[in-house]
C-alpha positions as CSV (number, residue, x, y, z in Angstrom):
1,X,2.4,-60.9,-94.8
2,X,4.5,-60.8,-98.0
3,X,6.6,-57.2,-96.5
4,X,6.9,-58.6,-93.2
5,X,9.0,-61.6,-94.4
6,X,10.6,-58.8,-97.0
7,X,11.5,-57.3,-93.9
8,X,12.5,-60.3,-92.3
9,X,14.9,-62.0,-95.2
10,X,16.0,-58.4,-95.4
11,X,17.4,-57.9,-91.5
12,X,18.9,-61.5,-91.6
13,X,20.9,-60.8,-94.5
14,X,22.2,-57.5,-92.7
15,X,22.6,-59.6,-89.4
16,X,24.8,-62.1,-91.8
17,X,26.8,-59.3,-93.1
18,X,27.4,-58.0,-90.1
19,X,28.5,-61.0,-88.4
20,X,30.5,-61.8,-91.0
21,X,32.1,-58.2,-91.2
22,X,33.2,-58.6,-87.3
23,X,34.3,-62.0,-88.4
24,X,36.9,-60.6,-90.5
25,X,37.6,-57.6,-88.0
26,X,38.7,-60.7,-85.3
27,X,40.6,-62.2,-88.1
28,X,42.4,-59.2,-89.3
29,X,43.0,-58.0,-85.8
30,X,44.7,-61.8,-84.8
31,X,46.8,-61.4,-88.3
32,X,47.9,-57.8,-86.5
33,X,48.4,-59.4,-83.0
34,X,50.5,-62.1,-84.7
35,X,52.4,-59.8,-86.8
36,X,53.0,-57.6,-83.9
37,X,54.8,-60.8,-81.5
38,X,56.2,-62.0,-84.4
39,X,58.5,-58.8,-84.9
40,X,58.8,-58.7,-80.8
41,X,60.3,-62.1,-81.2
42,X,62.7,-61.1,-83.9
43,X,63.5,-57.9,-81.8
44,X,64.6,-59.7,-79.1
45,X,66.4,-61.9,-80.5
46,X,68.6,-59.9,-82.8
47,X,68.8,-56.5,-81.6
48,X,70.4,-54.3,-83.2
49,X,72.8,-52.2,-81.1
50,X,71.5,-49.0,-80.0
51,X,68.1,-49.7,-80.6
52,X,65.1,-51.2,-78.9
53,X,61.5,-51.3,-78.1
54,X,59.0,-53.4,-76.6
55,X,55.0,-53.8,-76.2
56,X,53.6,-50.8,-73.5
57,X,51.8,-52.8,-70.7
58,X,49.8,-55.6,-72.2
59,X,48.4,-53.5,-75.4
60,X,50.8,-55.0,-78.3
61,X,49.3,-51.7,-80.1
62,X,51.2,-49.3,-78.0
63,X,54.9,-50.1,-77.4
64,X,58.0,-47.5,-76.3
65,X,61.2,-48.1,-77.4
66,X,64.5,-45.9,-76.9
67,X,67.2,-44.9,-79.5
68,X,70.5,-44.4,-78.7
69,X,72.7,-42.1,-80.9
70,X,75.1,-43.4,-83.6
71,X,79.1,-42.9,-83.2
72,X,80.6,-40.3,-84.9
73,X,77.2,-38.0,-84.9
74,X,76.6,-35.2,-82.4
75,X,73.7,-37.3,-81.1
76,X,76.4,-39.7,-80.3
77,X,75.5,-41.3,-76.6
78,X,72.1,-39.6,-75.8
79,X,69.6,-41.6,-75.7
80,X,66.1,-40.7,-77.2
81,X,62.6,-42.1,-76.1
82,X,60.5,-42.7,-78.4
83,X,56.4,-44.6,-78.3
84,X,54.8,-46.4,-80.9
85,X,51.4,-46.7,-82.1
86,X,49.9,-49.2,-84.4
87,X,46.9,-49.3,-86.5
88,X,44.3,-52.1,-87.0
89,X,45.9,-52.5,-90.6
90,X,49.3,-52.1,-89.8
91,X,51.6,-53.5,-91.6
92,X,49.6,-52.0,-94.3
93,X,50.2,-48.4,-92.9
94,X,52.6,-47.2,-91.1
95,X,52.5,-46.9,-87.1
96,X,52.6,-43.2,-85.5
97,X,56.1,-42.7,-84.4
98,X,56.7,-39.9,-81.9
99,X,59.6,-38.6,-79.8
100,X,59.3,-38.6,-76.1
101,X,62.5,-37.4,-75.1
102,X,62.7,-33.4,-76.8
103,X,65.0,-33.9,-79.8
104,X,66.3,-30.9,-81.1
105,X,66.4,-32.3,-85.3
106,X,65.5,-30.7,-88.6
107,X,63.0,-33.7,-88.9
108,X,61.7,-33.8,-85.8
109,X,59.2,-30.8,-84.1
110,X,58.6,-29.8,-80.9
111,X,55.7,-31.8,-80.5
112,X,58.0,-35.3,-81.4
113,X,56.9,-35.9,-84.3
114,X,59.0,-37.1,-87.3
115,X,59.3,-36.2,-91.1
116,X,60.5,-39.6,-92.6
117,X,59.7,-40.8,-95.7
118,X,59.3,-44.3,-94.3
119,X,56.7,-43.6,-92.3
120,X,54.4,-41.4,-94.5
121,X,54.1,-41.4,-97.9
122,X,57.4,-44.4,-98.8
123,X,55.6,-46.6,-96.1
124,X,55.6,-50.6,-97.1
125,X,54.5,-53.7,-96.0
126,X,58.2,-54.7,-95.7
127,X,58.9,-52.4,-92.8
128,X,58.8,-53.6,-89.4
129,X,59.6,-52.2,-86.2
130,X,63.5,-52.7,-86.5
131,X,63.5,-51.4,-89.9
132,X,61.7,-48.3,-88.3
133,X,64.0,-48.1,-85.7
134,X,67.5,-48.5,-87.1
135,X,65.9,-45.8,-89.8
136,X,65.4,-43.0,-86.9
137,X,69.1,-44.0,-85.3
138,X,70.3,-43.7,-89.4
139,X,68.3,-39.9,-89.5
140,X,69.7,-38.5,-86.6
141,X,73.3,-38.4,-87.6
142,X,71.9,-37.9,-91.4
143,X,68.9,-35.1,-91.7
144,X,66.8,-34.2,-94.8
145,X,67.9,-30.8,-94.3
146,X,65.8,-29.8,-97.6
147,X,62.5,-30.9,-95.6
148,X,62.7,-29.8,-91.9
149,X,60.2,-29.6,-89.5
150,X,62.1,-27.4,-87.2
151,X,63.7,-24.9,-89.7
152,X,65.7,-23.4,-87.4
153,X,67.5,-26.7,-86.8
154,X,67.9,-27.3,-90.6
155,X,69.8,-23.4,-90.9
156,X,72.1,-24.4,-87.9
157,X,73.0,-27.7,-88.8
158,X,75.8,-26.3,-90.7
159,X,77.1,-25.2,-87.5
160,X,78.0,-27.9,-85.7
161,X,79.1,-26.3,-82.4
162,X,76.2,-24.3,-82.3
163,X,73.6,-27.0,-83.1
164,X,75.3,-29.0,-80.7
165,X,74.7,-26.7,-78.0
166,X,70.9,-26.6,-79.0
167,X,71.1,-30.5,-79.1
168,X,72.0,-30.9,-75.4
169,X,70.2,-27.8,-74.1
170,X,66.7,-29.6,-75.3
171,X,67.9,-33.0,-74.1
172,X,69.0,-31.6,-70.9
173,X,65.4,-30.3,-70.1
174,X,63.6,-33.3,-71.8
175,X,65.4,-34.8,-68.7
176,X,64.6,-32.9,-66.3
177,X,61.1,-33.2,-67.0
178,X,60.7,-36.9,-67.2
């Protein structure tokens, strides 16, 4: 008998663990959700200009957003789609940041995605989704030329007529594709 209630005590403490374990998963996943509508909130209410995003569908993990680009820039009136994806620990990590509309960039591949240093290794707590935002509007008139993703975008950005050409030509058929 004395194994059998080894057993016994043994599985209810696993059970308890357990159930406390998803306990905490529901907790932390409410402190995400409530993160998450917070900075919706905040979003709304004080946009900045050219920037904004909102919750895809009812999934406040998944939103789309759209950056338009700054004055003065050779981005300057296109506007960029971009989705968001948010982790079960965000804000601890950063969310996964991609292009949708083709954006010809030194930081930014054919694929969409994005070399900033906010969003990998410089991530913080402190960030939110209009930090992130006004961040990618900020890189597209100002690239880390010195670590591209698309090289051949970092060599022409010293020609601005060229590069502009490039710019529109992959904007154009983002576009036309959409």
């Amino acid at each position: 008998m004395e194994p059998t209630s080894t057993n016994s005590a043994s599985t209810n403490n696993d059970s308890l663990r357990k159930s406390q374990s998803n306990s905490r998963v529901i907790k932390d996943s409410n402190s995400v959700l409530n993160r998450l509508k917070s900075e919706l909130k905040q979003l709304m209410f004080s946009q900045p200009p050219g920037v904004s995003a909102f919750p895809d569908t009812d999934n406040l993990f998944n939103w789309v957003g759209s950056i338009v680009g700054p004055e003065g820039t050779i981005y300057e009136g296109l506007t960029y789609k971009i989705t968001m994806k948010f982790p079960s620990d965000y804000p601890f990590s950063a969310p996964c940041v991609l292009f949708q509309t083709h954006c010809y960039h030194p930081n930014v591949d054919e694929y969409g995605n994005i070399c900033l240093d906010i969003l990998k290794d410089k991530w913080s707590a402190i960030y939110n989704v209009t930090s992130i935002l006004v961040s990618l509007q900020s890189l597209l008139g100002e690239p880390n030329i010195d670590s591209p993703l698309n090289t051949e975008a970092a060599e022409l950005w010293a020609k601005p007529e060229v590069y502009k050409k490039q710019v529109m030509k992959w904007f154009r058929e983002s576009n036309n594709k959409m």
